[in-house]
C-alpha positions in Angstrom: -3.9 -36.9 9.6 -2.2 -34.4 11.8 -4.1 -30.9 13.4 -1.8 -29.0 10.7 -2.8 -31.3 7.6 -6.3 -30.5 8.5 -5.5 -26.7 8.5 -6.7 -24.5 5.5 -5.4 -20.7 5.3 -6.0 -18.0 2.9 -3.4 -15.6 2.5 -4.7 -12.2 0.7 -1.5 -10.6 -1.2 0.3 -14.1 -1.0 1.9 -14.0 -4.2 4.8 -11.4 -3.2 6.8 -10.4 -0.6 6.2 -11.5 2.5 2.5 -12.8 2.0 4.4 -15.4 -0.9 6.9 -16.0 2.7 3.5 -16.3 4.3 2.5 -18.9 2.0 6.0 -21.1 1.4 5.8 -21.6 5.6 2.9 -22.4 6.0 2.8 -25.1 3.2 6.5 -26.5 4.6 4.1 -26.6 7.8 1.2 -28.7 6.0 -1.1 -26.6 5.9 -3.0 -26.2 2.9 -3.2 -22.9 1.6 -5.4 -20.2 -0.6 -3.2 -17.9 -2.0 -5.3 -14.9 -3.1 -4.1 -12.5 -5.7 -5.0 -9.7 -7.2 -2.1 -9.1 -10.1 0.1 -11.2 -11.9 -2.1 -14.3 -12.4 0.7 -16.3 -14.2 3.2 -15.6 -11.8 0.7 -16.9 -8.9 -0.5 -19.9 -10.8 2.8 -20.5 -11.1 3.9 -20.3 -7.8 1.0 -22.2 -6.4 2.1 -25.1 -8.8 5.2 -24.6 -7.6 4.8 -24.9 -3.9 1.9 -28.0 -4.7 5.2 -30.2 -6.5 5.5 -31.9 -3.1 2.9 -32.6 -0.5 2.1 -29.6 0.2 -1.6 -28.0 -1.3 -1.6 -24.5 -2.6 -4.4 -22.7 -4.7 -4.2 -19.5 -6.4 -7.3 -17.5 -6.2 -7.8 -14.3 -7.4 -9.6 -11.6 -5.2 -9.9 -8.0 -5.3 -10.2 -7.1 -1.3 -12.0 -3.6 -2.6 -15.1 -5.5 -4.0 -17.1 -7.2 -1.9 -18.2 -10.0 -4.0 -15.1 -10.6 -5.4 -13.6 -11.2 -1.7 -16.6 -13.8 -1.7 -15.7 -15.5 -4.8 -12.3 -15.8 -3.2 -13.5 -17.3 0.1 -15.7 -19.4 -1.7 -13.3 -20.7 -3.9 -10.7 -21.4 -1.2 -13.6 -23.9 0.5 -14.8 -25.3 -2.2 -11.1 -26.8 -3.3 -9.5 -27.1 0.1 -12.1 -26.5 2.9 -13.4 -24.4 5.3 -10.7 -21.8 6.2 -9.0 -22.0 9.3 -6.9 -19.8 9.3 -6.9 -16.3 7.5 -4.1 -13.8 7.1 -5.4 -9.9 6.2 -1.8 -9.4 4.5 -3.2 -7.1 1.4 -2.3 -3.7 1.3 -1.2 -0.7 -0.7 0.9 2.7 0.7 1.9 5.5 -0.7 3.8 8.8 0.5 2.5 12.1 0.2 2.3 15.5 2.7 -0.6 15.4 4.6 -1.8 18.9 3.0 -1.7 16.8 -0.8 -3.7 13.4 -0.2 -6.7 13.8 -1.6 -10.0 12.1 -0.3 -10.1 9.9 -3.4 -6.6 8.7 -2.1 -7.6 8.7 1.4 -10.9 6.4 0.2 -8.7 4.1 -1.2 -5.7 3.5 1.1 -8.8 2.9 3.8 -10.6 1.1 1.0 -7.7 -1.5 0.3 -6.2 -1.9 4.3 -9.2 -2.0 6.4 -12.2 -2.6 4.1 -10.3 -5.2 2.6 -9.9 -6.9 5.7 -12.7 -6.4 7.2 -14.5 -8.1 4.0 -12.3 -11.0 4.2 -12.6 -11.2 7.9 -16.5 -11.6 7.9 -16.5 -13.6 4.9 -14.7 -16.9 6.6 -15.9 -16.0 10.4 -19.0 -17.8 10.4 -17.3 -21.0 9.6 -14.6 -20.6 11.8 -17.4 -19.9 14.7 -19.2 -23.4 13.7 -15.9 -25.0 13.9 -15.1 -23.6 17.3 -12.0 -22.8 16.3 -9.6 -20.4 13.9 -7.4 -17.8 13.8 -7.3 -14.3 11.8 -3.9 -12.1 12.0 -3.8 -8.8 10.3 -0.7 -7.3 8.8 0.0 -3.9 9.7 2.9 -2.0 10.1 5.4 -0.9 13.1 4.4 3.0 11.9 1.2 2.3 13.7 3.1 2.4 16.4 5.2 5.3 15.9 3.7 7.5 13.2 5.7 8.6 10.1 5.9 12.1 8.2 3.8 11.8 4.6 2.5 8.5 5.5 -0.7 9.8 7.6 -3.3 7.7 5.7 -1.2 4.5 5.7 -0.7 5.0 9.3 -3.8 5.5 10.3 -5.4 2.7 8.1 -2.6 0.3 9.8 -3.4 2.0 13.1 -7.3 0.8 12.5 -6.2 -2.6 12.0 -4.8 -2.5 15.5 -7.8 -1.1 17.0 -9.8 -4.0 14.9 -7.7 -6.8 16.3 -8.1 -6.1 19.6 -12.4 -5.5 19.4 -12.6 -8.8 17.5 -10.4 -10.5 20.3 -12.5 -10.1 22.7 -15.5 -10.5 20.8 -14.6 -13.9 19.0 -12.8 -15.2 21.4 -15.8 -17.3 23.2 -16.3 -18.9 20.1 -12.5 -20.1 20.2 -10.9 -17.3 17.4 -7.9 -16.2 17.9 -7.1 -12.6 16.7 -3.5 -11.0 16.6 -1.2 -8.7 14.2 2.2 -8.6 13.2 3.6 -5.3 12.8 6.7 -5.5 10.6 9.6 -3.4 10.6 11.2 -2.5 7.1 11.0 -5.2 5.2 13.3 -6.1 2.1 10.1 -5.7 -0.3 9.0 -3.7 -3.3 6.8 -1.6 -0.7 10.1 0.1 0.2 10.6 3.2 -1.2 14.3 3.4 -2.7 15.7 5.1 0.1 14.3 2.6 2.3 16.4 0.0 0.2 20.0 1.5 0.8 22.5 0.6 3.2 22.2 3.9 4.3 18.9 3.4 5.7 19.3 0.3 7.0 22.2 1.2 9.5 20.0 3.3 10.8 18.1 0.2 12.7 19.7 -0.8 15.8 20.8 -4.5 14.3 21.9 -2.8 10.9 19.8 -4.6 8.4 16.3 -4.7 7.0 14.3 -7.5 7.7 13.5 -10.5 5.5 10.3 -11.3 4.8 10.6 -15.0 6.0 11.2 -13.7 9.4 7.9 -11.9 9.5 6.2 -15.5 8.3 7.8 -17.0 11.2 6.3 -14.7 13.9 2.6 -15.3 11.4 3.0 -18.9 11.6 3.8 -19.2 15.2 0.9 -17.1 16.3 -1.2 -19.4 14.1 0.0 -22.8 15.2 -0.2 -24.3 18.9 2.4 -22.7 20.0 0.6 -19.5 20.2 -2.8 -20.5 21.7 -2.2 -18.3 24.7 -1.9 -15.5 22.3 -5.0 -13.3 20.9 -5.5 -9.8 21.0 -1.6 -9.1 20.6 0.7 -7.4 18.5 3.9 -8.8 17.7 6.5 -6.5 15.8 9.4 -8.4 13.9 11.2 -4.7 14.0 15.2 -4.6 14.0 14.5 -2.1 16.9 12.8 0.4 14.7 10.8 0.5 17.5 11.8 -0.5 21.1 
């Protein structure tokens, strides 16, 4: 059995966009995977069947990253069909535009609620296994407007923004024990979190190569920071951008 084959990852949000990219690499890469959920069962039951035709090993489990024992139902879930997980990918999140004057702490709660709690509930939930292995590797998904800022995005920023900050604290902290902890940091991405302006042509031409990115090439900067390859690599963001930021 090769190191990948031995691999397990969850993916939170893996049924779309570019956690289901996220997902399809990984299991072309053998390693077996969780793919948490939260809507659409039949659609991720379906991909997971799907992407299990072959060799590969993929689970749908649902989890609601907002609730703390459903994000431990999930983890538990994921080990008790495929293993301990090795490999964990914070990809669940929500946005939403709005002037800073009209978000409303009840929206503020929950943009927080789903970006960072989430994470940081899925985070401590498969640490302790990956700290008696030794070994494992956590990226969080965040976004390149951390980097930047954005107008009437101020609470998805600064949830993404957190997520930065938390990467590089659990670096250095988990590092000893042989964790691994980065982010990716996408650029606009051709998914359904784009608002429809974001999807023209117009837009797009905007970024220095003239295109919006695909969500496979954000899996491919997640799955190198998670394979051997990227073992030098931990408390480091990578941005798959266009040049939306430079």
């Amino acid at each position: 059995m090769t190191e990948s084959e031995q691999r397990v990852a969850l993916v939170t949000g893996g049924n779309t966009g570019i956690g289901a990219a996220i997902v399809r690499r990984f299991i072309k890469s053998g390693v077996s995977v969780a793919m948490g959920y939260f809507e659409d069962e039949v659609g991720a039951k379906a991909l997971a069947q799907e992407l299990s035709a072959g060799d590969g090993k993929c689970i749908a489990v649902h989890g609601d990253v907002c609730d703390p024992r459903s994000v431990s139902g999930m983890v538990h879930a994921a080990r008790d069909s495929l293993g301990p997980v090795t490999i964990l990918v914070n990809n669940a999140g929500v946005a939403r535009h709005g002037p800073f004057l009209q978000i409303s702490e009840d929206e503020w709660d929950w943009m927080f609620q789903t970006n960072v709690y989430g994470a940081f509930r899925c985070t401590r939930e498969v640490v302790p296994d990956m700290v008696a292995a030794r070994s494992g590797c956590v990226v969080f998904i965040t976004s390149e407007l951390a980097l930047i800022g954005e107008p009437e995005l101020a609470h998805y920023v600064a949830a993404k923004a957190a997520l930065i900050g938390l990467t590089k604290s659990l670096a250095r902290e988990l590092g000893p024990a042989g964790i691994r902890v980065n982010a990716v940091a996408p650029g606009p991405t051709d998914t359904r979190i784009l608002t429809d302006e974001e999807l023209t042509a117009e837009f797009a031409r905007r970024l220095p190569l003239g295109r919006l990115g695909r969500p496979d090439e954000v899996a491919a900067t997640v799955a190198f920071l998670c394979s051997d390859e990227g073992s030098w690599y931990t408390g480091q963001v990578l941005s798959p951008n266009g040049g939306a930021v430079i």
